[in-house]
C-alpha positions as a Markdown table, in Angstrom:
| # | Residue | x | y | z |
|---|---|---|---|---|
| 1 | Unk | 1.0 | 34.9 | -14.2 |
| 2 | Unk | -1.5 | 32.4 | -12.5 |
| 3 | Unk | 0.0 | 31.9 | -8.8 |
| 4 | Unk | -2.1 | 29.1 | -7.1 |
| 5 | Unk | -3.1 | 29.5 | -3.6 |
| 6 | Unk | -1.9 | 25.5 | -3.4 |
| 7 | Unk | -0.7 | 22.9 | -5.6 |
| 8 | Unk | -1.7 | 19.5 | -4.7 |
| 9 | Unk | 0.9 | 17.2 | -6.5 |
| 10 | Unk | -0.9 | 13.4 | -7.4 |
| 11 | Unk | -4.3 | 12.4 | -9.1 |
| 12 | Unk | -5.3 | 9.0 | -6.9 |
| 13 | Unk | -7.2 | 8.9 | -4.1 |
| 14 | Unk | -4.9 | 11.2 | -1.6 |
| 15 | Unk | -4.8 | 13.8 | -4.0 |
| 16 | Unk | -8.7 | 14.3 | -4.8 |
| 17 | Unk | -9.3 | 13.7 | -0.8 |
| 18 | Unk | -7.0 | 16.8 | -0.4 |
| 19 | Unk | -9.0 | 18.8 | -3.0 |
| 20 | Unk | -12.5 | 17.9 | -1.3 |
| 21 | Unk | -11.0 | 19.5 | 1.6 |
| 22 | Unk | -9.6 | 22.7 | 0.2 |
| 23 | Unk | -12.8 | 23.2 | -1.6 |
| 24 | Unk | -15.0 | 22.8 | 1.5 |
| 25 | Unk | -12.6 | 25.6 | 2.9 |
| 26 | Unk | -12.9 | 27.8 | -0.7 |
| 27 | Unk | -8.8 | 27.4 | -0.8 |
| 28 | Unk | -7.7 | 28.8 | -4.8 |
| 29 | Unk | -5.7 | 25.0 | -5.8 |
| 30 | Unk | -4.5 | 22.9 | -8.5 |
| 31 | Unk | -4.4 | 19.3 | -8.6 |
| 32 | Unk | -1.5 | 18.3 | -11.0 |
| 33 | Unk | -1.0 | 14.3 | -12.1 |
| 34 | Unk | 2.0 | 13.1 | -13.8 |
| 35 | Unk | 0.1 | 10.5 | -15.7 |
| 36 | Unk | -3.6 | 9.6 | -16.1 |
| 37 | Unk | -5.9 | 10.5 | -13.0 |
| 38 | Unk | -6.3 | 7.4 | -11.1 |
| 39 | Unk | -3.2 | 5.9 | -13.1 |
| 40 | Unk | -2.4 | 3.0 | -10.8 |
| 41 | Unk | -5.6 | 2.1 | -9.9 |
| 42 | Unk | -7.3 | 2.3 | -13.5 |
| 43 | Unk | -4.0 | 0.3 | -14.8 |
| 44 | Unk | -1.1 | -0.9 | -12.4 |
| 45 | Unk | -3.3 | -3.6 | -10.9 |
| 46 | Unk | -3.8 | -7.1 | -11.7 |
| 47 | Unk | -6.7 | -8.5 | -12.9 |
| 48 | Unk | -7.7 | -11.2 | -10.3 |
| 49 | Unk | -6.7 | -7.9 | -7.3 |
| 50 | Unk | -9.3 | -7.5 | -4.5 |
| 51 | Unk | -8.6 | -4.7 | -2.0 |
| 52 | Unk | -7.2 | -5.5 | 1.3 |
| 53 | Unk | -9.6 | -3.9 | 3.4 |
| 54 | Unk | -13.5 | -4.9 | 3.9 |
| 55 | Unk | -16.1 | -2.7 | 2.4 |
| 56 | Unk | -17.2 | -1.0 | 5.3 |
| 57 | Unk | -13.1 | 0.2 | 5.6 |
| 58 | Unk | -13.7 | 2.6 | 2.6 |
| 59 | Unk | -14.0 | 6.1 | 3.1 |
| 60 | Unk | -15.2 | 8.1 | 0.6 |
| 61 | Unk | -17.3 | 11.0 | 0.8 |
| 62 | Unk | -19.9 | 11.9 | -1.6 |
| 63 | Unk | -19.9 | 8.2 | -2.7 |
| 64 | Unk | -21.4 | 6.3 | 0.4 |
| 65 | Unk | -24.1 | 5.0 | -1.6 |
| 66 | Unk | -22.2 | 3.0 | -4.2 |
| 67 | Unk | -20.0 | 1.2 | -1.1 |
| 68 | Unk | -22.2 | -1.5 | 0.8 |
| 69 | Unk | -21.3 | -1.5 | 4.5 |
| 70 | Unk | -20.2 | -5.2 | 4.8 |
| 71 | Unk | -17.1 | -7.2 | 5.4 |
| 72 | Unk | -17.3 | -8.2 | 1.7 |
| 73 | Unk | -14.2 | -7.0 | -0.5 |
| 74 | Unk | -14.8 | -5.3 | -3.7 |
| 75 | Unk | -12.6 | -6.4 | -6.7 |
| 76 | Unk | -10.7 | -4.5 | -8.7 |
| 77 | Unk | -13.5 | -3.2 | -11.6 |
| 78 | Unk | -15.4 | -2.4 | -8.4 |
| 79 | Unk | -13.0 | 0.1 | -6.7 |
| 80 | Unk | -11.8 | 1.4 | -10.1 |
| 81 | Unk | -15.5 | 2.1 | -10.8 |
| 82 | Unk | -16.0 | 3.8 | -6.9 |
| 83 | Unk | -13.0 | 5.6 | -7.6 |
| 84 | Unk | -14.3 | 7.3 | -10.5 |
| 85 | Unk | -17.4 | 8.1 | -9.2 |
| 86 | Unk | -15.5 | 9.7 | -6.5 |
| 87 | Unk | -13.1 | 11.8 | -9.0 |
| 88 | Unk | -16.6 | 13.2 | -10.9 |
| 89 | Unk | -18.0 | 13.7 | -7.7 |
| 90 | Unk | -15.1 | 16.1 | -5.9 |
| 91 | Unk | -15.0 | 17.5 | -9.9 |
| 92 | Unk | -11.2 | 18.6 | -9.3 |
| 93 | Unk | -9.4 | 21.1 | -11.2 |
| 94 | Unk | -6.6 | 19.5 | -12.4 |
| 95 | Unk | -4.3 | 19.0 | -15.1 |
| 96 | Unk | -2.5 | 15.5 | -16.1 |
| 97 | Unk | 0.3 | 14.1 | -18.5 |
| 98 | Unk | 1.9 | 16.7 | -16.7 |
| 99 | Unk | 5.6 | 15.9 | -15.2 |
| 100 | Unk | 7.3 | 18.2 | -12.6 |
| 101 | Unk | 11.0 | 18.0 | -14.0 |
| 102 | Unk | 11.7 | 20.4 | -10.5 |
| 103 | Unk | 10.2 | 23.0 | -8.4 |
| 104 | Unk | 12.3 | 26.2 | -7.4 |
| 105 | Unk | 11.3 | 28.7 | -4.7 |
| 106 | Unk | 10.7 | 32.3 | -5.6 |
| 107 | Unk | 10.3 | 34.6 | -2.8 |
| 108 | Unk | 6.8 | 33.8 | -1.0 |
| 109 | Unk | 6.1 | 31.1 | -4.0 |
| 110 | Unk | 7.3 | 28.2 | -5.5 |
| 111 | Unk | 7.8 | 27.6 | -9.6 |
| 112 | Unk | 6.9 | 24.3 | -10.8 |
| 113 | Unk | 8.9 | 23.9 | -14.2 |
| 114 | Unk | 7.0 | 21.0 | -16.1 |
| 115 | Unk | 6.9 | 19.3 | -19.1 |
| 116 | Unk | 3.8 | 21.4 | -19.9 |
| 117 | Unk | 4.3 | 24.4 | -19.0 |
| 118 | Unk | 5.5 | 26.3 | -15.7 |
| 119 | Unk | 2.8 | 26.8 | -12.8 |
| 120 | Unk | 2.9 | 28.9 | -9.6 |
| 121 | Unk | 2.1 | 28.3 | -5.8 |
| 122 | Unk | 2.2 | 29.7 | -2.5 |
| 123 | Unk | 1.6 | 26.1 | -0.8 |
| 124 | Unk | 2.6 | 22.7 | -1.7 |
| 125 | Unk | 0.5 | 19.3 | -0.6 |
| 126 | Unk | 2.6 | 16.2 | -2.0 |
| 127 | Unk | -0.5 | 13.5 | -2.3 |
| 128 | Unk | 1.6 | 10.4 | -3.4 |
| 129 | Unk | 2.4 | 8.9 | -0.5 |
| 130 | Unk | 5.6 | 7.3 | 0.7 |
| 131 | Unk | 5.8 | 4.5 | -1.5 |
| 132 | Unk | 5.3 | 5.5 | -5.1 |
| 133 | Unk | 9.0 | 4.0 | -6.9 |
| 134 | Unk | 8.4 | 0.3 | -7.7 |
| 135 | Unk | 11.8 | -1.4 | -6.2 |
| 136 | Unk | 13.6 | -4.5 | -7.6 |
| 137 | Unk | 16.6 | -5.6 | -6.0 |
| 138 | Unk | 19.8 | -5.2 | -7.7 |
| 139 | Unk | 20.2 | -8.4 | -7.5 |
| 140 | Unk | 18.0 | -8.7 | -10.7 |
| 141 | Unk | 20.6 | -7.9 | -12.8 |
| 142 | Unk | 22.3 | -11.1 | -11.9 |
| 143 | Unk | 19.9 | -13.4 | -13.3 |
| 144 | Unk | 20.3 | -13.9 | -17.1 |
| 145 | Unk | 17.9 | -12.3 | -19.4 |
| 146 | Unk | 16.3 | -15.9 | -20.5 |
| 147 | Unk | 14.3 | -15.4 | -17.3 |
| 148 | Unk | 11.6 | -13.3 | -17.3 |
| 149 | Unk | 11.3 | -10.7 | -15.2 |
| 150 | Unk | 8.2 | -8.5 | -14.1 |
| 151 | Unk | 7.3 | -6.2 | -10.9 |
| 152 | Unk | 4.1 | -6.5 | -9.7 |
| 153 | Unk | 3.1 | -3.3 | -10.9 |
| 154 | Unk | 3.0 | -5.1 | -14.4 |
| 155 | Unk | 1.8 | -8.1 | -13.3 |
| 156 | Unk | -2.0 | -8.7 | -14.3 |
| 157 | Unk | -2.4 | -12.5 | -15.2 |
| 158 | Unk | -0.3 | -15.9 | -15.4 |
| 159 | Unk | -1.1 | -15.7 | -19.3 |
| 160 | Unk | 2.1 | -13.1 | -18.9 |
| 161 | Unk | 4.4 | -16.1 | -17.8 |
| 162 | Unk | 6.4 | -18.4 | -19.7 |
| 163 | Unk | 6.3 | -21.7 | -19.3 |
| 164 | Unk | 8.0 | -23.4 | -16.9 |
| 165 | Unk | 8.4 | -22.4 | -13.0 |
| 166 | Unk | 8.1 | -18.9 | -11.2 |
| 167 | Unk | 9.4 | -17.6 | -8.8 |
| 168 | Unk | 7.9 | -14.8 | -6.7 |
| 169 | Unk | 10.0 | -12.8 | -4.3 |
| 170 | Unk | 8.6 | -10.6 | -1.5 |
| 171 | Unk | 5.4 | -12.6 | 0.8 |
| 172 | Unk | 3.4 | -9.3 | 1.3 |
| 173 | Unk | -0.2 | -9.5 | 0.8 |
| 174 | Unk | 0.3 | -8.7 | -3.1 |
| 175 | Unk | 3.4 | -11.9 | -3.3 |
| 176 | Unk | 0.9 | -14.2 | -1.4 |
| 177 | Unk | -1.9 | -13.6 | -3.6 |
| 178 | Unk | -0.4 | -13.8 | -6.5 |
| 179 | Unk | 1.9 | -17.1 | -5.9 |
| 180 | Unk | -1.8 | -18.7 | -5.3 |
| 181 | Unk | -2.7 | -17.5 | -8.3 |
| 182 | Unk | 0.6 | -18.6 | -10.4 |
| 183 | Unk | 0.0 | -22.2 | -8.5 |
| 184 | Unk | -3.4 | -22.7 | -9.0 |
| 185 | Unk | -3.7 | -21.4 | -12.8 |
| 186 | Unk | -0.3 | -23.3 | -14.2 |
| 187 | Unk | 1.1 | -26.5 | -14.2 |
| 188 | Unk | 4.5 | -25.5 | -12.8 |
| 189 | Unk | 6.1 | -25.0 | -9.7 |
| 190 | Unk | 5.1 | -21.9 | -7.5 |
| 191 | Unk | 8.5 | -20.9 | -5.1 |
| 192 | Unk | 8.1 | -17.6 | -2.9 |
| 193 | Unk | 11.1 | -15.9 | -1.1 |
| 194 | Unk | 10.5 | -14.0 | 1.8 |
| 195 | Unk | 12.9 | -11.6 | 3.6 |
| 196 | Unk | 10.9 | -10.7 | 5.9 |
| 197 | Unk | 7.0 | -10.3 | 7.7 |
| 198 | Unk | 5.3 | -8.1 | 9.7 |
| 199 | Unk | 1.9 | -9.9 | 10.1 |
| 200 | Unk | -1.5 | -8.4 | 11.3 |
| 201 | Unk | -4.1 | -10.6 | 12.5 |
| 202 | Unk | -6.6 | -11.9 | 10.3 |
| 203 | Unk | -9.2 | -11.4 | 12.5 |
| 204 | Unk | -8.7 | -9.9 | 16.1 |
| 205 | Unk | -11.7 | -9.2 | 18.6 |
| 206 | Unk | -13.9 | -10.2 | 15.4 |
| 207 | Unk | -12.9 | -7.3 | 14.0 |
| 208 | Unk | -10.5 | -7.5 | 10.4 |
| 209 | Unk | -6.7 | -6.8 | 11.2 |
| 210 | Unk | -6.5 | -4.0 | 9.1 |
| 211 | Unk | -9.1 | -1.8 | 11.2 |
| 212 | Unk | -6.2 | -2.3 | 14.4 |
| 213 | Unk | -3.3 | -1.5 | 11.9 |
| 214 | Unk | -5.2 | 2.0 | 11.4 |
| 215 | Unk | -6.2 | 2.6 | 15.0 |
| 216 | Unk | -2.9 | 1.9 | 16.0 |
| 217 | Unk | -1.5 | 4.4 | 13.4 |
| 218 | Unk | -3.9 | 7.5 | 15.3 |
| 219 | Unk | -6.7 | 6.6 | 12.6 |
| 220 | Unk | -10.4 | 6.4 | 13.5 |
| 221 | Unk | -12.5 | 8.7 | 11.5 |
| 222 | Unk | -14.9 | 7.0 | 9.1 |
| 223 | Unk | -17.8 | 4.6 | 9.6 |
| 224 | Unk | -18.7 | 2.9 | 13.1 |
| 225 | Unk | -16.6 | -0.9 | 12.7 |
| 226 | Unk | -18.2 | -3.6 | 11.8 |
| 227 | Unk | -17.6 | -6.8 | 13.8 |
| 228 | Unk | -17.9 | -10.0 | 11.7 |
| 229 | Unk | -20.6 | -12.6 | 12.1 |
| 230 | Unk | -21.1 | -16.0 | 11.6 |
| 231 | Unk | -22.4 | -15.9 | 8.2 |
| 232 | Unk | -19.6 | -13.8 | 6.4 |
| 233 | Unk | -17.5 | -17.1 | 7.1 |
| 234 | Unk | -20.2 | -18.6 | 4.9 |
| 235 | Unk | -19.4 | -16.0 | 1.9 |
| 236 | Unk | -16.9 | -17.2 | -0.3 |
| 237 | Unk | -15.9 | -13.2 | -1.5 |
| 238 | Unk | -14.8 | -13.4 | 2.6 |
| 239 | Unk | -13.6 | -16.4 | 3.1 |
| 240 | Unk | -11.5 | -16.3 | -0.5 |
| 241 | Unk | -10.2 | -12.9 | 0.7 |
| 242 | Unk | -9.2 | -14.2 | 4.4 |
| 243 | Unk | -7.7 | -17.6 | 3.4 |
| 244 | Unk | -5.0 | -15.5 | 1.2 |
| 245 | Unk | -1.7 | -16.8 | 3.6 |
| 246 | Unk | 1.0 | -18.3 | 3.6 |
| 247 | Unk | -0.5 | -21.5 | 5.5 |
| 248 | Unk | -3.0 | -21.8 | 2.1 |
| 249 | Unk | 0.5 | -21.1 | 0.0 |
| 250 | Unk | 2.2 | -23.9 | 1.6 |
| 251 | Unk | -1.1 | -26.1 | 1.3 |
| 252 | Unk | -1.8 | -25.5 | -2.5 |
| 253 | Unk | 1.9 | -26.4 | -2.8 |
| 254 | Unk | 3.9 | -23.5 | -3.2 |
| 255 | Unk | 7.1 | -23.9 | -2.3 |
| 256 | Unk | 8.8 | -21.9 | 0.3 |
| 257 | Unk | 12.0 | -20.0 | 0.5 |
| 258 | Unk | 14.0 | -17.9 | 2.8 |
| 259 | Unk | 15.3 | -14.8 | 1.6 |
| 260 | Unk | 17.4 | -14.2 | -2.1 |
| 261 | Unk | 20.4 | -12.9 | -1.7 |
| 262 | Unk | 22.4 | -13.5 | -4.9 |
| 263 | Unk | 22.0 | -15.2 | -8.1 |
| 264 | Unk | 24.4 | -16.3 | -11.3 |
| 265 | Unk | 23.8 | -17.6 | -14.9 |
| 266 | Unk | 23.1 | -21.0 | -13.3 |
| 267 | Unk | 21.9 | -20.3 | -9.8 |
| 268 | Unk | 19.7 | -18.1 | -7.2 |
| 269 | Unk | 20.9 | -18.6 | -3.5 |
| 270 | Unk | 18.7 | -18.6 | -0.4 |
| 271 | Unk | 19.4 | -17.4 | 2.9 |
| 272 | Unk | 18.2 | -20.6 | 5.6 |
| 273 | Unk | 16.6 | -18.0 | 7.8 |
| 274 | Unk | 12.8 | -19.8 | 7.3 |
| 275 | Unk | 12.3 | -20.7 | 10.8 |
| 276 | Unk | 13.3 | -17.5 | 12.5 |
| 277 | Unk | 11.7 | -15.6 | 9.8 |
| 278 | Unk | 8.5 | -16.9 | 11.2 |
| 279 | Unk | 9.0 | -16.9 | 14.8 |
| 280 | Unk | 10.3 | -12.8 | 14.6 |
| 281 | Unk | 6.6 | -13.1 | 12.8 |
| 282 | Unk | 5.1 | -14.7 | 15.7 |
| 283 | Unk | 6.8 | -12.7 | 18.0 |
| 284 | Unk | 5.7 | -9.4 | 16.0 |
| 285 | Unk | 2.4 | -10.2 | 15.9 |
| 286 | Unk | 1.8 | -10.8 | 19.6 |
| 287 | Unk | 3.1 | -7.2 | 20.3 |
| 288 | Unk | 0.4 | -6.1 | 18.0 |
| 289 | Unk | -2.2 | -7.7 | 19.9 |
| 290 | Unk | -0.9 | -6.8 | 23.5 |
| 291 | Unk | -0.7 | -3.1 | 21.8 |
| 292 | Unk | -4.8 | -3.3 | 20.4 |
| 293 | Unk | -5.6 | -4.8 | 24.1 |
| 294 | Unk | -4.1 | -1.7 | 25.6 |
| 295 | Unk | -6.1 | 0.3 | 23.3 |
| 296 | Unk | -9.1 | -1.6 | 23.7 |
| 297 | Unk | -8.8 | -1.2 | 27.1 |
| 298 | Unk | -8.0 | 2.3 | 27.5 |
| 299 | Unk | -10.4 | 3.8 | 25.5 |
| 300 | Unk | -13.6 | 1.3 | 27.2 |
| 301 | Unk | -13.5 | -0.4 | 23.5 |
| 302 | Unk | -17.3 | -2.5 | 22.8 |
| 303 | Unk | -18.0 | -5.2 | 20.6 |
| 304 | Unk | -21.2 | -6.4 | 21.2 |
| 305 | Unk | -21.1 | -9.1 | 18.3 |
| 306 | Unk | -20.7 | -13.0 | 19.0 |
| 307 | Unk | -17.3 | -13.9 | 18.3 |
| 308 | Unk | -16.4 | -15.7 | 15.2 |
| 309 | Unk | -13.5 | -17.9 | 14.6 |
| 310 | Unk | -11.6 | -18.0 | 11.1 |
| 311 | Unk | -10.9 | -21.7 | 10.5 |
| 312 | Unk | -6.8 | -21.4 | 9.9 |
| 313 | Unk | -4.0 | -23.3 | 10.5 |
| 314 | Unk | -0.8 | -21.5 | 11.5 |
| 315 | Unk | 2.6 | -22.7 | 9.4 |
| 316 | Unk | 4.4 | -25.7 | 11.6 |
| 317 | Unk | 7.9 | -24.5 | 11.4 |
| 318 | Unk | 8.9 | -28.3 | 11.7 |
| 319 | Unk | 7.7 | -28.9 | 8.2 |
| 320 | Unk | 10.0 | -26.1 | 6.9 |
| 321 | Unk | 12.2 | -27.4 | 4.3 |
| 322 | Unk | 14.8 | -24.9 | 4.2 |
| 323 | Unk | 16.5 | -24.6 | 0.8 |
| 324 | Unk | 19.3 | -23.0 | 0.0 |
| 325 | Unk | 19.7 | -22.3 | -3.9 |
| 326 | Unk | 17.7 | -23.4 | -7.0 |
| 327 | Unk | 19.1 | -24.0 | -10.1 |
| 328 | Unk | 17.8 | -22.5 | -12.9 |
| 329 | Unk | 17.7 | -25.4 | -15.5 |
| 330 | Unk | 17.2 | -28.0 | -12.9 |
| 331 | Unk | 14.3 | -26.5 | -11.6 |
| 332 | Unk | 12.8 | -25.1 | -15.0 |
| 333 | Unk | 13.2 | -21.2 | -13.7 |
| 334 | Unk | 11.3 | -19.1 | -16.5 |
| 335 | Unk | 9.4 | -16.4 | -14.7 |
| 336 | Unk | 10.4 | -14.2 | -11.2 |
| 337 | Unk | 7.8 | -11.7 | -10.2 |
| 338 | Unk | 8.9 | -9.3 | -7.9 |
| 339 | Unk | 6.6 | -8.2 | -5.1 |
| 340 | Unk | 9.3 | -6.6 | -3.5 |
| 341 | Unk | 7.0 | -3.3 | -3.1 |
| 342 | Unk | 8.0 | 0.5 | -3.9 |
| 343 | Unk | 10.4 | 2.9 | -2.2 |
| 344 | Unk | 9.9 | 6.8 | -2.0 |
| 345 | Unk | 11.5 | 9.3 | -4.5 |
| 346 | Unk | 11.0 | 12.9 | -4.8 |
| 347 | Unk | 14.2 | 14.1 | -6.7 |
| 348 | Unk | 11.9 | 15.9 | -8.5 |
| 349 | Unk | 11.2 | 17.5 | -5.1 |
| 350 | Unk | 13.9 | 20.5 | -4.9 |
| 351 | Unk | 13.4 | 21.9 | -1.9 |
| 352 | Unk | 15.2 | 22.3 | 1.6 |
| 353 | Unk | 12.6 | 19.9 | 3.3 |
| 354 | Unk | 15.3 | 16.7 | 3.5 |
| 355 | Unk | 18.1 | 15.7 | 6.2 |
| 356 | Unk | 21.4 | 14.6 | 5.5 |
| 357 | Unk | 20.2 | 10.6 | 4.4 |
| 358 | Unk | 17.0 | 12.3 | 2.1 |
| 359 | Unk | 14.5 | 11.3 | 4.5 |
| 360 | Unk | 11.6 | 14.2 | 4.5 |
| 361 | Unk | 11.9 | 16.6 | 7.4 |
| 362 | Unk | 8.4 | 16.1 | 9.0 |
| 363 | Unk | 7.6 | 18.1 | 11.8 |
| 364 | Unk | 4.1 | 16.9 | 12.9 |
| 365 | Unk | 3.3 | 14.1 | 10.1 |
| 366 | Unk | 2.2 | 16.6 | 7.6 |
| 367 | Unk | 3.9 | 19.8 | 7.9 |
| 368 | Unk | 7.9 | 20.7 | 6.9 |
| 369 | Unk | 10.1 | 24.1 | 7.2 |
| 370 | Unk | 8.8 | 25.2 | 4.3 |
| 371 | Unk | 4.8 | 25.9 | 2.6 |
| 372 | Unk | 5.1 | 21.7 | 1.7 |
| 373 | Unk | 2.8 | 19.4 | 3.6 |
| 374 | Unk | 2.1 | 15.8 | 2.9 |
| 375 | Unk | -0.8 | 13.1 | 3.1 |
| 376 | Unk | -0.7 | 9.4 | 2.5 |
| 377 | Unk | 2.1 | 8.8 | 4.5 |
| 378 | Unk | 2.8 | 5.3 | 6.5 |
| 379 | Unk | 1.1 | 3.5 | 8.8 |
| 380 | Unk | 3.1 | 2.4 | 11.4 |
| 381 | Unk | 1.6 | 0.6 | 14.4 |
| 382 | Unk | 4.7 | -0.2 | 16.4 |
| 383 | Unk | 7.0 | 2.7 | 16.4 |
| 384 | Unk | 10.0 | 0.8 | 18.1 |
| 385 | Unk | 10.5 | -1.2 | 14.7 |
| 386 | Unk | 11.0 | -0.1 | 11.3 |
| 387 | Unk | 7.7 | -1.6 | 9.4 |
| 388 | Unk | 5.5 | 0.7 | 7.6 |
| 389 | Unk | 2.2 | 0.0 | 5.6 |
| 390 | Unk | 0.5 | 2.4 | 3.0 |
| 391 | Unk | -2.1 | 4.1 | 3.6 |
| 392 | Unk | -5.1 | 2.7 | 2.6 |
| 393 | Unk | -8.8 | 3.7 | 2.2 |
| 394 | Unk | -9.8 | 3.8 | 5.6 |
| 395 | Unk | -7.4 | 6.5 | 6.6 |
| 396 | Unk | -7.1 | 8.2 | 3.5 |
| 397 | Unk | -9.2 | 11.1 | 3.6 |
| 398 | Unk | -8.7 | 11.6 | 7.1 |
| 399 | Unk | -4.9 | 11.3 | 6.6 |
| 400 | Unk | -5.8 | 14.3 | 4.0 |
| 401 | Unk | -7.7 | 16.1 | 5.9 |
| 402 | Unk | -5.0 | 16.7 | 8.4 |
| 403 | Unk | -2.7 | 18.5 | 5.6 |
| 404 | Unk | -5.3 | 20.6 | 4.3 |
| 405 | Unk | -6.3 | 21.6 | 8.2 |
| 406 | Unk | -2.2 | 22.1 | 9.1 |
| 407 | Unk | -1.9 | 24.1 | 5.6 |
| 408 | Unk | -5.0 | 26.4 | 6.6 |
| 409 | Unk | -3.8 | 27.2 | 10.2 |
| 410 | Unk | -0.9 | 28.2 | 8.7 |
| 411 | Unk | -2.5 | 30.2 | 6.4 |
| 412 | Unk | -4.6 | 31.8 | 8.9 |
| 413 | Unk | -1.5 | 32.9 | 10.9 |
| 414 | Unk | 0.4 | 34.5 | 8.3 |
| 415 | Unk | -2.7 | 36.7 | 7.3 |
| 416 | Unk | -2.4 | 37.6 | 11.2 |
C-alpha cells in the first residue's frame, strides 16, 4: 500500500498554498478535496461578491502577473479566474469527490477511510480553516415554512427571493452587502438584524482596515502596502467597495434591527440592544486603533503618502428606531437570508487532538500532539475578546507556510 509522506486535507486556497510549500521542500503529499477543487469559490459565492481585501492584499505565488498591485477589488469571475491560474500553476496532486468518512491511527501512520477508497499518511495538514460549517440558528425552525429561507452560502442574486420583504440576519461584511443589494434591486423592504460587530476601520493611516487586521494577527509577509491616494476615491470599484456599511444601509433605507432571538407562526422578536450594539462597536474599534498605533510605533512604521480621507458618516445612535418584533403578515415577511457565518466541524477528524469542549488542541497555531498541523486558522487581533476573522488572501500562504515549516522540523528531528 501507498503511505503518503503527508496528506493535506482541502482543495481552496490554504490547501494548494500548503502543497507549493511541500513541493518546494520535495515532501511525498496528497492533496485530497471533499468536493470540486476550489468548490466554494467556483460556486458558494454570490454573483454581485467582490473580495474584501484590495488587490495589492493578494498573495499568490506564481500568479503575480495576473493581480494588479492597486487598491482596486477584483470581483468574483476575477478571483475565481486568479484562483485557477494558481491551482494549474502549483499543478497539485490531488484527488476530489473524495469524502473522509474518518481517519484512524495505525502505528507511525494514519488510515483515511473514504468514500473512494482508503489512503495512507505519516503527516496530516488540515487546510480548511476554522470556519467551514455554514450555521443557521436554531431559531430557524421556528419560522413557518411559507418563508423562505437561504444561507448565504446559497445566496447569488435577489432573483432567488420571493416577493415581498426580506429579512437578513447577521451585519458582517457579507449581511451588509447583500441587504444593499436586496434594497436596491427590489421594491420591498430590506430589515437586517445584528447580534453583534467587531468593526475594523475602513481606512486607518491611509492604509485599508484589513492590512491592520492581519498585522495585528502576526501577518506581514507579501507585497510592500500600499497607502491610498487621492484618486482611488475617484474610482467607483473603490469607492463602491468602501461605502459597503451600515451608515449606506441605513441611508438606502434598510431597516435596522437589534438581535433575533425567537420567532412564531405570526412573529420574529428583537432584542432592543441597537444602541449599545453600536457603542461596544465604537468602543471596539478604538482598541483597534490604540493597538495599530502601538504597532506603528514600535516597529518605526512609514507612510510617506498624503493622507486621504473617506467621505463617511458614522450611524447617529439618536436616530435608532429600536424595534422589537415584526409580524410576518403585517410586514409582508417572504425571504430571511442568513449571514450568520460558519462554525468549525471536524467529526470527521478522529483523532486525540481535542479538549474536553472539542476545541483543537493547538500548541503553537499549527502544530497538535499528534503528526496533524493546521493552516487557515483565525485572525484574531485583540486576544482579550472572543472575535475571530478568516483568513484571507493576504495571510494565506504565509499562514501555510508555517504548517508546512512546523511539519518539516518535525520531520527533520525524528530522522535525528
Amino acid at each position: 500500500m501507498k503511505i503518503y509522506e503527508t496528506i493535506v486535507i482541502g482543495g481552496g486556497p490554504s490547501g494548494i498554498s500548503c502543497v507549493y510549500h511541500l513541493k518546494n521542500l520535495g515532501v511525498d503529499y496528497l492533496l485530497i478535496e471533499q468536493k470540486e477543487m476550489l468548490q466554494t469559490w467556483k460556486h458558494e459565492r454570490w454573483d454581485s461578491f467582490y473580495l474584501v481585501t484590495p488587490n495589492w492584499m493578494t498573495n499568490l505565488p506564481g500568479v503575480e502577473h495576473l493581480i494588479p498591485y492597486d487598491n482596486a477589488y477584483m470581483s468574483r469571475s476575477e478571483i475565481e479566474h486568479v484562483l485557477i491560474e494558481y491551482l494549474n500553476y502549483v499543478d497539485p496532486n490531488y484527488v476530489e469527490n473524495t469524502e473522509i468518512k474518518n481517519i484512524e491511527k495505525e502505528n507511525d501512520y494514519y488510515r483515511f477511510n473514504t468514500n473512494n477508497g482508503t489512503y495512507y499518511a505519516k503527516n496530516i495538514i488540515v487546510a480548511i480553516g476554522m470556519f467551514n460549517k455554514p450555521f443557521i440558528p436554531a431559531i430557524s425552525k421556528d419560522i413557518p415554512s411559507e418563508v423562505n429561507q437561504i444561507h448565504s452560502m446559497d445566496y447569488f442574486n435577489p432573483e432567488q427571493l420571493e416577493e415581498g420583504s426580506t429579512v437578513v440576519v447577521g451585519a458582517g461584511r457579507s449581511g451588509v452587502q447583500i441587504a444593499l443589494e436586496v434594497k436596491q434591486k427590489k421594491a420591498y423592504d430590506c430589515y437586517l438584524s445584528i447580534g453583534s460587530l467587531t468593526p475594523l476601520p475602513t481606512i486607518y493611516k491611509n492604509i485599508n482596515g484589513v492590512y491592520w487586521l492581519n498585522r495585528l494577527s502576526g501577518y506581514k509577509e507579501g507585497k510592500d502596502h500600499l497607502p491610498y491616494r487621492h484618486e482611488d476615491l475617484r474610482n467607483d470599484n473603490i469607492l463602491n467597495k468602501l461605502n459597503q456599511n451600515l451608515y449606506n444601509c441605513q441611508k438606502e433605507g434598510v431597516k435596522l434591527l437589534g438581535r433575533m432571538v425567537a420567532a412564531n407562526s405570526e412573529t420574529i422578536e428583537f432584542k432592543e440592544n441597537l444602541k449599545d450594539i453600536f457603542k461596544t462597536a465604537d468602543r471596539y474599534k478604538k482598541k483597534i486603533e490604540v493597538k495599530v498605533n502601538d504597532m506603528v510605533e514600535g516597529e518605526n512604521f512609514e507612510i510617506t503618502a498624503p493622507s486621504v480621507a473617506l467621505d463617511s458618516t458614522p450611524i447617529d445612535h439618536n436616530d435608532l428606531e429600536e424595534l422589537n418584533h415584526l409580524n410576518l403578515k403585517q410586514s409582508d415577511i417572504k425571504n430571511i437570508i442568513w449571514c450568520t457565518g460558519f462554525k468549525p466541524n471536524y467529526s470527521w477528524l478522529t483523532v486525540d487532538i481535542f479538549d474536553e469542549a472539542g476545541n483543537i488542541n493547538l500548541i503553537d497555531g499549527v502544530r497538535t500532539t499528534e503528526n496533524v498541523y493546521f493552516c487557515g486558522m483565525s485572525l484574531q487581533p485583540d486576544p482579550e475578546t472572543k472575535s475571530s476573522f478568516g483568513v484571507g488572501l493576504f495571510a494565506l500562504v504565509e499562514s501555510a507556510k508555517r504548517a508546512v515549516e512546523a511539519l518539516a522540523e518535525d520531520m527533520h528531528k525524528t530522522e535525528l
